[in-house]
HTML snippet that shows the backbone in 3Dmol.js (N, CA, C, O; Angstrom):
<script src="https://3Dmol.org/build/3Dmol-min.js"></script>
<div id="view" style="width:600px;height:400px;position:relative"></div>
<script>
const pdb = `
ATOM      1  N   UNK A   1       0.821  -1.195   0.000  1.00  0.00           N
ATOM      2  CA  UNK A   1       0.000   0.000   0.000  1.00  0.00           C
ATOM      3  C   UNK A   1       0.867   1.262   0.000  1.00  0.00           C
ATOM      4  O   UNK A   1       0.593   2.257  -0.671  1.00  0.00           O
ATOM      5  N   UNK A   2       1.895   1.153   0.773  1.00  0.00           N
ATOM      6  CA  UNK A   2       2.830   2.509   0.564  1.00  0.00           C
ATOM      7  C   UNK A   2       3.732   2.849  -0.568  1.00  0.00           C
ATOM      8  O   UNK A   2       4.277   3.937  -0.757  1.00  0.00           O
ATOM      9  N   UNK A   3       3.829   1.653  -1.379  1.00  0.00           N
ATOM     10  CA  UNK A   3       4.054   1.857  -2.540  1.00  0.00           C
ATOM     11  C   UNK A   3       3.511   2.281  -3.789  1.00  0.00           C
ATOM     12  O   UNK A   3       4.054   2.740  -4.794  1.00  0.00           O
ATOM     13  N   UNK A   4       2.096   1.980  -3.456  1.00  0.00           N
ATOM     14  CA  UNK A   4       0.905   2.523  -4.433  1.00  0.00           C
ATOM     15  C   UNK A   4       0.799   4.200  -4.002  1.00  0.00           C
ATOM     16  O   UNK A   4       0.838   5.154  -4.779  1.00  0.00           O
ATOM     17  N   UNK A   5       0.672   4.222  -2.693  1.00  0.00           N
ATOM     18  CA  UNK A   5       0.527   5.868  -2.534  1.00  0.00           C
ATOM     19  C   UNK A   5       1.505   6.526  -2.947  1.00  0.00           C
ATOM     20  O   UNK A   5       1.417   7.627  -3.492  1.00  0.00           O
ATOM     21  N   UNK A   6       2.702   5.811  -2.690  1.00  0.00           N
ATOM     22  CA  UNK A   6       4.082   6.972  -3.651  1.00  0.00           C
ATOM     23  C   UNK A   6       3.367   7.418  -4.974  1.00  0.00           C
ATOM     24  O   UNK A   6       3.076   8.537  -5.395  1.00  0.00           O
ATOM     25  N   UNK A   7       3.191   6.219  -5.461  1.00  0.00           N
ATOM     26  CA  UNK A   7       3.057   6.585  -6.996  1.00  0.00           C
ATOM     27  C   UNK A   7       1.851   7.261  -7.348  1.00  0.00           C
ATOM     28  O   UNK A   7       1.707   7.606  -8.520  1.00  0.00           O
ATOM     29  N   UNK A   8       1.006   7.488  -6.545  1.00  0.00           N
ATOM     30  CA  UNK A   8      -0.091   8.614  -6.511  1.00  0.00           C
ATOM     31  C   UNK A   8      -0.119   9.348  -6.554  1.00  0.00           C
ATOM     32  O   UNK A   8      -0.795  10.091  -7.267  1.00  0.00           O
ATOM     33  N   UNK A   9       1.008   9.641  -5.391  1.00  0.00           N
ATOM     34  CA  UNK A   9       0.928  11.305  -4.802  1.00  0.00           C
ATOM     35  C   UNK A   9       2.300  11.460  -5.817  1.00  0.00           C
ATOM     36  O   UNK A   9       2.109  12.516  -6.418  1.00  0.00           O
ATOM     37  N   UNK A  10       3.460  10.934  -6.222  1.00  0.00           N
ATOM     38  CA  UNK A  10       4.559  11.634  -7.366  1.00  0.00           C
ATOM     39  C   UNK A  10       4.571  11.121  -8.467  1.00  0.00           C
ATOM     40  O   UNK A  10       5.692  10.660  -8.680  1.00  0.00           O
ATOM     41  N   UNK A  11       3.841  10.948  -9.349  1.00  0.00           N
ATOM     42  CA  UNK A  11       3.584  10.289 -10.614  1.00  0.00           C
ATOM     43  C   UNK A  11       3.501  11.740 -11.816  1.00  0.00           C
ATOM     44  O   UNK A  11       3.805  11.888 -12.999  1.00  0.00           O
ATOM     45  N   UNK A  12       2.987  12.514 -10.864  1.00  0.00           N
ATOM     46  CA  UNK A  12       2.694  13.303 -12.105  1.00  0.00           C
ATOM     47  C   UNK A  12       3.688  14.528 -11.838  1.00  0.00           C
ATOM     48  O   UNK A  12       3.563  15.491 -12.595  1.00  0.00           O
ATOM     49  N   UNK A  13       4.625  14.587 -10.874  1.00  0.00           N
ATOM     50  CA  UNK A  13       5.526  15.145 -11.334  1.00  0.00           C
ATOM     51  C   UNK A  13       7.013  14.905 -11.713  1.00  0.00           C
ATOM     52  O   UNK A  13       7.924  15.731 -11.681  1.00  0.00           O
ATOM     53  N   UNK A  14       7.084  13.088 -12.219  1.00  0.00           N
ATOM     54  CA  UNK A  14       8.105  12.608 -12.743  1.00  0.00           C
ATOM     55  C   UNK A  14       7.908  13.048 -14.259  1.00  0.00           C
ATOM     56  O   UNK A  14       6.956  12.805 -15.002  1.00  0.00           O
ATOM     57  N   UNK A  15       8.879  13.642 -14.468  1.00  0.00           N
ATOM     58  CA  UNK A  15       9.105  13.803 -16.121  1.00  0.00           C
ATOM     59  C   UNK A  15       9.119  12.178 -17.185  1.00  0.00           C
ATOM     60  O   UNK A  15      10.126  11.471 -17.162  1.00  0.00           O
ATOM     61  N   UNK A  16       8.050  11.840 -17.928  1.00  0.00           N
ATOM     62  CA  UNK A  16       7.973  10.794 -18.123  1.00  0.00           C
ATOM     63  C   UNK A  16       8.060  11.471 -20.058  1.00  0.00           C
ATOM     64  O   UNK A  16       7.790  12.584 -20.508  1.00  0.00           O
ATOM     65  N   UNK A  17       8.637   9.981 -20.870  1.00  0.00           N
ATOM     66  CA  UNK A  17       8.597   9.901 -22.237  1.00  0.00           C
ATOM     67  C   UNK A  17       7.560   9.036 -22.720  1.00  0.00           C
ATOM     68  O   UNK A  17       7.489   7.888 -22.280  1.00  0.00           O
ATOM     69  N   UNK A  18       6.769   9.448 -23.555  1.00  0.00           N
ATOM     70  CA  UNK A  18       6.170   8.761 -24.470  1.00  0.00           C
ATOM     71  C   UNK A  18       6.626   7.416 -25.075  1.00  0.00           C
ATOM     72  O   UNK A  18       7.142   7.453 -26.191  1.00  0.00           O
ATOM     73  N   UNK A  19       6.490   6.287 -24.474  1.00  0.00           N
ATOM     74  CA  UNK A  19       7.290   5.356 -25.582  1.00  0.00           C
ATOM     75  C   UNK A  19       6.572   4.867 -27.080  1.00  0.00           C
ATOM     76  O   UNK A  19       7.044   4.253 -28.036  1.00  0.00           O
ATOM     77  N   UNK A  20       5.643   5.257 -26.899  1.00  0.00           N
ATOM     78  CA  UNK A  20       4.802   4.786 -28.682  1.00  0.00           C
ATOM     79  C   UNK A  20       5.164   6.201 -29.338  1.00  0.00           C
ATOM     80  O   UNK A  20       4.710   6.213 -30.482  1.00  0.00           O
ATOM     81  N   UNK A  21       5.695   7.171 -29.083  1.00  0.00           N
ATOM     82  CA  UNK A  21       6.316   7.969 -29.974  1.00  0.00           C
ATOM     83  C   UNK A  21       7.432   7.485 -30.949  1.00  0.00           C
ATOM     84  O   UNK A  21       8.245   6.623 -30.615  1.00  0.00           O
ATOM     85  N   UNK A  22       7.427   8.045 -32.094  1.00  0.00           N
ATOM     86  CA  UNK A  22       8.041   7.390 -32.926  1.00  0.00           C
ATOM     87  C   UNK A  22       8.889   8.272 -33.826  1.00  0.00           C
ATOM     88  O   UNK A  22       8.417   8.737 -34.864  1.00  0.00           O
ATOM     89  N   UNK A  23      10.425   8.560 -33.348  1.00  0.00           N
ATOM     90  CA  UNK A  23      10.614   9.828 -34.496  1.00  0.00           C
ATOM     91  C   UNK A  23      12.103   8.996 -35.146  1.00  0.00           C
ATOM     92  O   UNK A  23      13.128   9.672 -35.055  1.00  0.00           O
ATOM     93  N   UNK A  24      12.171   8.327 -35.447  1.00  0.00           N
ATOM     94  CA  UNK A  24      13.209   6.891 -35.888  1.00  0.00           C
ATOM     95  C   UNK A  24      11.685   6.725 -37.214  1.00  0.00           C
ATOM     96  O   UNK A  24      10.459   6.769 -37.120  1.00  0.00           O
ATOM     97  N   UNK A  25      13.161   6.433 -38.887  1.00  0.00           N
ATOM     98  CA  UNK A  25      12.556   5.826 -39.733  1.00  0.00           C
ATOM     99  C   UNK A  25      11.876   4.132 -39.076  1.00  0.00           C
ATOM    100  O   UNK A  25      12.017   3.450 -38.061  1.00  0.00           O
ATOM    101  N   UNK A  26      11.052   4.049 -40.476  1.00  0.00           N
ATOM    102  CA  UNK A  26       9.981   3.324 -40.007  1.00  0.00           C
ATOM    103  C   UNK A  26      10.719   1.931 -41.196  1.00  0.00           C
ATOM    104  O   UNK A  26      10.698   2.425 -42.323  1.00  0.00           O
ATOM    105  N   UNK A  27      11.162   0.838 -41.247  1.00  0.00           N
ATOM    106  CA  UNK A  27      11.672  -0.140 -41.889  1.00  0.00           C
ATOM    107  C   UNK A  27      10.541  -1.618 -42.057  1.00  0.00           C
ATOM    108  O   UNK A  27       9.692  -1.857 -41.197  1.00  0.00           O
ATOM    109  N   UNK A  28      10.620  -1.976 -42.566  1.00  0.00           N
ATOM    110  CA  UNK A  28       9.792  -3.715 -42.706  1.00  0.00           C
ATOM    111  C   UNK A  28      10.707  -4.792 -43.599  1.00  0.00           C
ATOM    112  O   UNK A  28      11.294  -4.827 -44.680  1.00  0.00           O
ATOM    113  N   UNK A  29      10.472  -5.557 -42.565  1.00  0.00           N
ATOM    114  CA  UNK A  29      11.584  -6.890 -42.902  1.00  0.00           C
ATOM    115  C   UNK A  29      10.983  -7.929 -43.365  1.00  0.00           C
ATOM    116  O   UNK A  29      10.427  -8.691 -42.575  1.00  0.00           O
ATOM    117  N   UNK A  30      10.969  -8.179 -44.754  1.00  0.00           N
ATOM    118  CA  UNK A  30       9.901  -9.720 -44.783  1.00  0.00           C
ATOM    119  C   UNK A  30      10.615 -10.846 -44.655  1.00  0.00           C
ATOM    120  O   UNK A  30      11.215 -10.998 -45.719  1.00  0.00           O
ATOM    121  N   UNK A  31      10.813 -11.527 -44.073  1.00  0.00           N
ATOM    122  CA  UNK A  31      11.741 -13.241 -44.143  1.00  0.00           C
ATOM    123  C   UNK A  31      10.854 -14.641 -44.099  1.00  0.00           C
ATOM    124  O   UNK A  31       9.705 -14.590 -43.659  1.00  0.00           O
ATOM    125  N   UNK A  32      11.353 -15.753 -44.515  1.00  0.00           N
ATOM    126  CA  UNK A  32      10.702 -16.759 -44.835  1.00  0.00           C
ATOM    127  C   UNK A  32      11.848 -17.384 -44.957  1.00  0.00           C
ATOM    128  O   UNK A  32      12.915 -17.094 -45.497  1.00  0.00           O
ATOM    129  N   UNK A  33      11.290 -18.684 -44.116  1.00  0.00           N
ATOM    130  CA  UNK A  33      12.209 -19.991 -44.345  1.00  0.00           C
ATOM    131  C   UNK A  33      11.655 -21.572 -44.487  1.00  0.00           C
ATOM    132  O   UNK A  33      10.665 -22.002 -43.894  1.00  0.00           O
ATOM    133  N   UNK A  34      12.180 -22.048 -45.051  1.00  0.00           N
ATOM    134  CA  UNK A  34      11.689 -23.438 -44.868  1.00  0.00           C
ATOM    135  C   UNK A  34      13.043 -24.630 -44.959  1.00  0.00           C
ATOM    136  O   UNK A  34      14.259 -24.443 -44.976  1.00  0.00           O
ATOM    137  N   UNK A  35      12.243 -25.867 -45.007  1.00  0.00           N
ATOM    138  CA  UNK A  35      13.534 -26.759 -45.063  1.00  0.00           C
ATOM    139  C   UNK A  35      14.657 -26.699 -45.258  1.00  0.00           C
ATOM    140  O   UNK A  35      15.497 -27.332 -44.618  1.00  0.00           O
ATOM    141  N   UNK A  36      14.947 -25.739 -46.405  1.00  0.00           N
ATOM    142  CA  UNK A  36      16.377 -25.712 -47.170  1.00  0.00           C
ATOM    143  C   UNK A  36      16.865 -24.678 -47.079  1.00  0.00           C
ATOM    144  O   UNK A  36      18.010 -24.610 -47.525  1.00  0.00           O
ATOM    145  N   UNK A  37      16.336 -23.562 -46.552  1.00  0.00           N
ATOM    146  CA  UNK A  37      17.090 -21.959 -46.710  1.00  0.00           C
ATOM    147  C   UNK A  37      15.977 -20.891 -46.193  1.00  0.00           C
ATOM    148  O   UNK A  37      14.818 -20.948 -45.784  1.00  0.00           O
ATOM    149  N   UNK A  38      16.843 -20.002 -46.406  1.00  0.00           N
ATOM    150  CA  UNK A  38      15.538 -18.754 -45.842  1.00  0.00           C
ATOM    151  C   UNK A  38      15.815 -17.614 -47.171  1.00  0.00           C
ATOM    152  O   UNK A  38      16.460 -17.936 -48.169  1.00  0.00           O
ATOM    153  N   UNK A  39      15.429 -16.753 -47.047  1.00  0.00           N
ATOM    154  CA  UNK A  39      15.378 -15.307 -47.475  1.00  0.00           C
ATOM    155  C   UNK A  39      14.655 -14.437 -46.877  1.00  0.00           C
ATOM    156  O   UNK A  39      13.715 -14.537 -46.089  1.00  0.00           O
ATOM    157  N   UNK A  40      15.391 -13.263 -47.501  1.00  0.00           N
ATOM    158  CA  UNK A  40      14.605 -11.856 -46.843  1.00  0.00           C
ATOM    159  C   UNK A  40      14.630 -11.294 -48.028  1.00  0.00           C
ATOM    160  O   UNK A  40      15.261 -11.655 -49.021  1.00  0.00           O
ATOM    161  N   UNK A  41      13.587  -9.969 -47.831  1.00  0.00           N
ATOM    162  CA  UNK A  41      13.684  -8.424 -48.214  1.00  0.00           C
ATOM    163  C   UNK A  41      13.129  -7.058 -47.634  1.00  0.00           C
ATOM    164  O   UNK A  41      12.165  -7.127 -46.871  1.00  0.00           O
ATOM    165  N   UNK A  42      13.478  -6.259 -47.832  1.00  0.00           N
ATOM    166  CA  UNK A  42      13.306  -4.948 -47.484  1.00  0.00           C
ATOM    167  C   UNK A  42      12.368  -4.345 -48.566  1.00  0.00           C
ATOM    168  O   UNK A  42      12.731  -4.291 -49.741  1.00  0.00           O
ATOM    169  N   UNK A  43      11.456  -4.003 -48.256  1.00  0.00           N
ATOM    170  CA  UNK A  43      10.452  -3.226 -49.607  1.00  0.00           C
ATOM    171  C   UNK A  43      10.949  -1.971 -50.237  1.00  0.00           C
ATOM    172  O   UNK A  43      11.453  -1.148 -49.473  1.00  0.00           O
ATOM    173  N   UNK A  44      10.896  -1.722 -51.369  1.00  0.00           N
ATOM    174  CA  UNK A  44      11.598  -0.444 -52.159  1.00  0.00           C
ATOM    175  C   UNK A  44      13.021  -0.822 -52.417  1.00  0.00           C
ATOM    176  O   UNK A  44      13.732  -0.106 -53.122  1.00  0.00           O
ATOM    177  N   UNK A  45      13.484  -1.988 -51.835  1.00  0.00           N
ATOM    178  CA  UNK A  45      14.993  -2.366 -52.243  1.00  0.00           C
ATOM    179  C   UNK A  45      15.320  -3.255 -53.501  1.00  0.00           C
ATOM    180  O   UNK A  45      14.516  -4.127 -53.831  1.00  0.00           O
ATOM    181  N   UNK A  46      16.073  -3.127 -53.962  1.00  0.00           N
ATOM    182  CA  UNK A  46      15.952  -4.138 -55.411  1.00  0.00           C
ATOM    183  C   UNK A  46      16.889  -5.919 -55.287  1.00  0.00           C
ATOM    184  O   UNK A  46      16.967  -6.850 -56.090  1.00  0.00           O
ATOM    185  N   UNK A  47      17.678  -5.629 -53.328  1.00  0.00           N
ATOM    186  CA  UNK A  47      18.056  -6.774 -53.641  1.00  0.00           C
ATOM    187  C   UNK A  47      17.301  -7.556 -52.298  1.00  0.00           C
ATOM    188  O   UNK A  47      16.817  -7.025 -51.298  1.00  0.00           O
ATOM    189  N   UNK A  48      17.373  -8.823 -52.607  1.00  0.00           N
ATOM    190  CA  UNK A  48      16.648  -9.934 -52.185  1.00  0.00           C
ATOM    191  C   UNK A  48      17.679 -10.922 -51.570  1.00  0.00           C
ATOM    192  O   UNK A  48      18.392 -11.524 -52.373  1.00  0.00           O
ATOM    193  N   UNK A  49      17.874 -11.203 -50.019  1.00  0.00           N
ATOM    194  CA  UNK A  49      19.105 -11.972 -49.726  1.00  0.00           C
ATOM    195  C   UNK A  49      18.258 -13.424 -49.196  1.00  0.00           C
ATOM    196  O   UNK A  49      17.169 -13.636 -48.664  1.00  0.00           O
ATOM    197  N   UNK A  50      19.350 -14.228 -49.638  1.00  0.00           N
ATOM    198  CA  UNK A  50      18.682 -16.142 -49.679  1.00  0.00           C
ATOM    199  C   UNK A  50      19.988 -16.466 -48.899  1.00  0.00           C
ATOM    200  O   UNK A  50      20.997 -15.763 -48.845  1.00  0.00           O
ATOM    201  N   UNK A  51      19.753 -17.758 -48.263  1.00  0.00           N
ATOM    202  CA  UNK A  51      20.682 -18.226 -47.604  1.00  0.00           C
ATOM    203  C   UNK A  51      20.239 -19.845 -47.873  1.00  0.00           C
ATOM    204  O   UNK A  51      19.126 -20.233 -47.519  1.00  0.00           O
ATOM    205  N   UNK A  52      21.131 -20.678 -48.478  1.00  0.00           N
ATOM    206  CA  UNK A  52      20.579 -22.158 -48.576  1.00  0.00           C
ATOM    207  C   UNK A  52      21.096 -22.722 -46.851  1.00  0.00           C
ATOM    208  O   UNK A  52      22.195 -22.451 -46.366  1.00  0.00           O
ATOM    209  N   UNK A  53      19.971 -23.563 -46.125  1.00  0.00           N
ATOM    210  CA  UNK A  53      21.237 -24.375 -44.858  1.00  0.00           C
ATOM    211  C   UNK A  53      21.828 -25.518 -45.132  1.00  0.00           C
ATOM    212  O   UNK A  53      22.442 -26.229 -44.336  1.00  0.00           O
ATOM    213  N   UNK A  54      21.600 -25.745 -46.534  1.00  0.00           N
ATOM    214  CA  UNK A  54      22.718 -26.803 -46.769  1.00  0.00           C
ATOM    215  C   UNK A  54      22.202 -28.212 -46.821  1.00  0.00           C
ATOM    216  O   UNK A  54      21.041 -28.335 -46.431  1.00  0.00           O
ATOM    217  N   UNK A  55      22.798 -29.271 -47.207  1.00  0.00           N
ATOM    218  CA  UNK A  55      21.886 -30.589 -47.317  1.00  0.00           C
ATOM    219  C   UNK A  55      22.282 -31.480 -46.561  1.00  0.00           C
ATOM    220  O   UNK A  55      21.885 -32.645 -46.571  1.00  0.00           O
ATOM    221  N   UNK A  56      23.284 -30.900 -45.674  1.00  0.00           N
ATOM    222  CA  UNK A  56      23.069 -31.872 -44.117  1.00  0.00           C
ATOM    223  C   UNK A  56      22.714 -30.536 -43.027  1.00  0.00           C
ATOM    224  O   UNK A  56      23.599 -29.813 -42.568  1.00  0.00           O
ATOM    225  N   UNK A  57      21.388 -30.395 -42.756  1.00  0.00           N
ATOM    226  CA  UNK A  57      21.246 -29.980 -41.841  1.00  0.00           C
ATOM    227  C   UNK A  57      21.248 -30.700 -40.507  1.00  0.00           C
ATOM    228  O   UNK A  57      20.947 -31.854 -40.203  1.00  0.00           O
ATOM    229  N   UNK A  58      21.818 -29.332 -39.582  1.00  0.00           N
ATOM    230  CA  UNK A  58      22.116 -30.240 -38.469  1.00  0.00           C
ATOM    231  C   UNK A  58      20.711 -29.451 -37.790  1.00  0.00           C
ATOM    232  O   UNK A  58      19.956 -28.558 -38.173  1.00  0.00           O
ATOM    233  N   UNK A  59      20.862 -30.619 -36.138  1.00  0.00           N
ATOM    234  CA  UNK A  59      19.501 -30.628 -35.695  1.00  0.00           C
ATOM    235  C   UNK A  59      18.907 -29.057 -35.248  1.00  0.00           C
ATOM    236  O   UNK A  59      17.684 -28.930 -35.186  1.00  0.00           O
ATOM    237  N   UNK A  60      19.871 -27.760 -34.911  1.00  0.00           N
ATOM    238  CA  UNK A  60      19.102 -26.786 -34.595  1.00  0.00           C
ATOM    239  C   UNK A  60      18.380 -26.204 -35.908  1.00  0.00           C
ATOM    240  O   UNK A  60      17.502 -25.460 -35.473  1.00  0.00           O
ATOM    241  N   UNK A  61      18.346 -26.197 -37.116  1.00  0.00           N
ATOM    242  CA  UNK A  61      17.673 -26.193 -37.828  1.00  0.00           C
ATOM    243  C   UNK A  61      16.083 -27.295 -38.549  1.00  0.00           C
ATOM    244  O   UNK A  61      15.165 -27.147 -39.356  1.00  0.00           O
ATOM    245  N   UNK A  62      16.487 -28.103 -37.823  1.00  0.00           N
ATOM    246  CA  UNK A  62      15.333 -29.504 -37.767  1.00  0.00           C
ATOM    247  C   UNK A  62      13.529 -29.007 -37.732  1.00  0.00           C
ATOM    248  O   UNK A  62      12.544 -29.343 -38.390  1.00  0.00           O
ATOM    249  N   UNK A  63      13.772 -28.057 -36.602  1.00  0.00           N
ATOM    250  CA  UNK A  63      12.894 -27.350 -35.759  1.00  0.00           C
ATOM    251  C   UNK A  63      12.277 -26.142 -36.001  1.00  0.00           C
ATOM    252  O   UNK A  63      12.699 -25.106 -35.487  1.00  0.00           O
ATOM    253  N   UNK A  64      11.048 -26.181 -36.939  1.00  0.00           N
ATOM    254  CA  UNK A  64      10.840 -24.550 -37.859  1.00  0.00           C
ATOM    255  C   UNK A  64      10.877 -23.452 -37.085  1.00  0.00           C
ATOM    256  O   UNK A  64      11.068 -22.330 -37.552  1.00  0.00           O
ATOM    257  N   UNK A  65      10.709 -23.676 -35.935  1.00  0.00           N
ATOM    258  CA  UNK A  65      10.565 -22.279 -35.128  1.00  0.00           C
ATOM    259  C   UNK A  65      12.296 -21.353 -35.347  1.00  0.00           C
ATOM    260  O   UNK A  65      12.589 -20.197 -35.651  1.00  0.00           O
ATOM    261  N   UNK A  66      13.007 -22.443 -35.043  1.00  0.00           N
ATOM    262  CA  UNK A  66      14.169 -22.953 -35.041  1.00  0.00           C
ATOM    263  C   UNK A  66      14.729 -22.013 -36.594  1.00  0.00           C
ATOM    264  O   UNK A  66      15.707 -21.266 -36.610  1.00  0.00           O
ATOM    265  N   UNK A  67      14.140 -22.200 -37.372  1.00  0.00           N
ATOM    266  CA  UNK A  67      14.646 -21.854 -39.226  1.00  0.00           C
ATOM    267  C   UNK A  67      14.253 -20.781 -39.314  1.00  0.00           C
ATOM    268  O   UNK A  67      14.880 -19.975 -40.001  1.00  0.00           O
ATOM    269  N   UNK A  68      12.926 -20.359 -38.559  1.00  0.00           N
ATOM    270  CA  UNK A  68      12.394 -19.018 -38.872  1.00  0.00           C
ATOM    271  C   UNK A  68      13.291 -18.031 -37.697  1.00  0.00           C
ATOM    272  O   UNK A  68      13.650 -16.894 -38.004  1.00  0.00           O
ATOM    273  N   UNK A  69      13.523 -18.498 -36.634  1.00  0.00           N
ATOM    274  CA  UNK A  69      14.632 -17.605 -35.792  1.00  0.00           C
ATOM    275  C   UNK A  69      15.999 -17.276 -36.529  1.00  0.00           C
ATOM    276  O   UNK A  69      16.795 -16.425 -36.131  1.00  0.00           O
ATOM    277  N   UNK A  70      16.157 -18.040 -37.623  1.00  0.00           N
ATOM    278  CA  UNK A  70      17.798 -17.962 -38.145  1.00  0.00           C
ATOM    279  C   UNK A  70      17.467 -17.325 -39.152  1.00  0.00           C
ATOM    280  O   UNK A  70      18.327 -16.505 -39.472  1.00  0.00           O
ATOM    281  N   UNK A  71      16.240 -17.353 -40.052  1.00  0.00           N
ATOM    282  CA  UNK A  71      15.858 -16.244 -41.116  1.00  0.00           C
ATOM    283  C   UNK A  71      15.574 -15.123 -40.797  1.00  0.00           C
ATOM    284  O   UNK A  71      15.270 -14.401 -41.747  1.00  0.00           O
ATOM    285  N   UNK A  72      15.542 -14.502 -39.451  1.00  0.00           N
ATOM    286  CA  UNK A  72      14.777 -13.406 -39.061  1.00  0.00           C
ATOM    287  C   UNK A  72      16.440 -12.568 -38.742  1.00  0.00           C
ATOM    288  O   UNK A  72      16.823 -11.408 -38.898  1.00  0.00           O
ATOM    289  N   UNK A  73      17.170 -13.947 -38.188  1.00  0.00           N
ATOM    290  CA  UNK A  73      18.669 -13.537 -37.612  1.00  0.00           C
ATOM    291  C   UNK A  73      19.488 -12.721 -38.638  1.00  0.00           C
ATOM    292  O   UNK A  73      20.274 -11.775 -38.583  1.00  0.00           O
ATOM    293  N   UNK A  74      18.888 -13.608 -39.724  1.00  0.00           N
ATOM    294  CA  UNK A  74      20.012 -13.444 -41.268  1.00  0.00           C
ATOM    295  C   UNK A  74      19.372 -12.132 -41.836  1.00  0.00           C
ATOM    296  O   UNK A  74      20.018 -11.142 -42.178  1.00  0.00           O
ATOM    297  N   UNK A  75      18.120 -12.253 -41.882  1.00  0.00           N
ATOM    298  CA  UNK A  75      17.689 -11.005 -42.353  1.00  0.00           C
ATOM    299  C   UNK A  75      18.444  -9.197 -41.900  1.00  0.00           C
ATOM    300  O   UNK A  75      18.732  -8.165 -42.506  1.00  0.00           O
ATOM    301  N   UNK A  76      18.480  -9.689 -40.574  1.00  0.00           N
ATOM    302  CA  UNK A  76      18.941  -8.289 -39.296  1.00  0.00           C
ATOM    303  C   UNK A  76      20.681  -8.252 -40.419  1.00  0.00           C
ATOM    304  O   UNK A  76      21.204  -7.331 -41.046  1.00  0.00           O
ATOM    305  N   UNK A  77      21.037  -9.524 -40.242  1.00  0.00           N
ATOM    306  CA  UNK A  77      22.121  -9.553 -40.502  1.00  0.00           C
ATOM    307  C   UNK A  77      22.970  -8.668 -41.926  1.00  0.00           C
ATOM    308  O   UNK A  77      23.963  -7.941 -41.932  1.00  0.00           O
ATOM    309  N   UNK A  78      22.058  -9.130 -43.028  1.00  0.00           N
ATOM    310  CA  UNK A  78      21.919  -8.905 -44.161  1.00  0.00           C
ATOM    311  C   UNK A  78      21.941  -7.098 -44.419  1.00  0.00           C
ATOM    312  O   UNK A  78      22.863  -6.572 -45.043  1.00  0.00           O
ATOM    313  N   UNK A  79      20.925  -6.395 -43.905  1.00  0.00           N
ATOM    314  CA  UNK A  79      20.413  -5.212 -44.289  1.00  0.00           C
ATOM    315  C   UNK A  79      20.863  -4.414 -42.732  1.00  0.00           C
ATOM    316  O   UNK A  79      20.374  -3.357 -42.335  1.00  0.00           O
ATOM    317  N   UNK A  80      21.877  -5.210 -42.038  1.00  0.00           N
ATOM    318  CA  UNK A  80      22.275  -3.984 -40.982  1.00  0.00           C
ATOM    319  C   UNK A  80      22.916  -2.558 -40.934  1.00  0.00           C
ATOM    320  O   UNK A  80      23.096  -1.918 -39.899  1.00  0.00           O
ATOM    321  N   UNK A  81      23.273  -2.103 -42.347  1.00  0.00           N
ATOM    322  CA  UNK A  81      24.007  -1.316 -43.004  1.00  0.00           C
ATOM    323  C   UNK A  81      22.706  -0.178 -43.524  1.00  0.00           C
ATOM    324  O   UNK A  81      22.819   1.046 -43.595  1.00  0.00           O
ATOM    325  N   UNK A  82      21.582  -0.936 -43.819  1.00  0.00           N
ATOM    326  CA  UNK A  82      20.553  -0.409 -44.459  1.00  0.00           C
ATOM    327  C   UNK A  82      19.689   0.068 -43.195  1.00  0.00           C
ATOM    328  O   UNK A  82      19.036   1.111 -43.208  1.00  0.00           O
ATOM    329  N   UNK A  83      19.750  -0.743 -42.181  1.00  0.00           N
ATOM    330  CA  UNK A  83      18.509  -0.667 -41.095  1.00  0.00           C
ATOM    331  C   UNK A  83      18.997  -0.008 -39.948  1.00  0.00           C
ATOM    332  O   UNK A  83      18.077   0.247 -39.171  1.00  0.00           O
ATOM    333  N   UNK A  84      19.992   0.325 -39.596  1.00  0.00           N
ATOM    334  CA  UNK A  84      21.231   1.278 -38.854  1.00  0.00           C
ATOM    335  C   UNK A  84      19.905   2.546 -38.593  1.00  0.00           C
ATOM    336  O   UNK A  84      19.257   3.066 -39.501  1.00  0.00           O
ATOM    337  N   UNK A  85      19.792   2.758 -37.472  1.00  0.00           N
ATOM    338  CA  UNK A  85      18.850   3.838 -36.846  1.00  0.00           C
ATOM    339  C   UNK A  85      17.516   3.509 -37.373  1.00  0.00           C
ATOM    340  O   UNK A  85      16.792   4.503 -37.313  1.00  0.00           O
ATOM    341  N   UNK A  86      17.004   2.617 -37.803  1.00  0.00           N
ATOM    342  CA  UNK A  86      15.568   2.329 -38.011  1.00  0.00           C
ATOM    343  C   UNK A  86      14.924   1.944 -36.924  1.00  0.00           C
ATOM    344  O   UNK A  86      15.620   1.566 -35.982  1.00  0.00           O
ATOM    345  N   UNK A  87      13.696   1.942 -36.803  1.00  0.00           N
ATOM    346  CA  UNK A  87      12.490   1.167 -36.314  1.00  0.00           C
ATOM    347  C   UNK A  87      11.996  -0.302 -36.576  1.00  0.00           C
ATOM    348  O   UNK A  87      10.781  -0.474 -36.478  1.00  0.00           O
ATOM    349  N   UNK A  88      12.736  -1.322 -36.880  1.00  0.00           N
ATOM    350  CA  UNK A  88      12.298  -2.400 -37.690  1.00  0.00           C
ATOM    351  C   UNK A  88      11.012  -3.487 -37.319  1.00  0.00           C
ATOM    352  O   UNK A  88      11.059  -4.185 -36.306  1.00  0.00           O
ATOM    353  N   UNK A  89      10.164  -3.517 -38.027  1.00  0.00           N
ATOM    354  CA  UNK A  89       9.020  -4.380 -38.137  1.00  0.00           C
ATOM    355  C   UNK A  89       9.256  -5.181 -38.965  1.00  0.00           C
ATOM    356  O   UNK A  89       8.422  -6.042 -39.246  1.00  0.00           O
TER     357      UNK A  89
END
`;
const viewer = $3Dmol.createViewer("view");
viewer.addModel(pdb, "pdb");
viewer.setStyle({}, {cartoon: {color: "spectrum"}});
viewer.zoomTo();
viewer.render();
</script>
């Protein structure tokens, strides 16, 4: 209870930021993977990055959650030059 009243009685004179403010470009990442590889792209960009995993995959790729975490990885990876101070979705 004395912790709730702090924040009652000084809440509104902590200087607080907006966090759904948004003044950072706005970016979108599409990626997709399946069995054999992933790719990405960036919209308005003309290149398109693929990654094959090869035809012995080993087991952390087995696991789609697993393929789509490493396409999402590769993607960041790919366009970090491009996405440098963005917002990325």
């Amino acid at each position: 209870m004395e912790e709730l009243r702090f924040w009652t009685t000084h809440l509104n004179s902590i200087k607080v930021r907006d966090c759904f403010l948004i003044d950072k470009r706005q970016r979108f990442v599409y990626s997709h993977a399946n069995a054999t590889g992933c790719g990405s792209v960036v919209p308005l960009m003309k290149n398109i990055s693929v990654k094959d995993f090869g035809n012995h995959l080993n087991a952390r790729f087995k696991i789609s959650y697993r393929r789509k975490l490493a396409a999402i990885e590769f993607s960041l990876e790919s366009y970090a030059l491009v996405l440098e101070g963005s917002l990325v979705n």
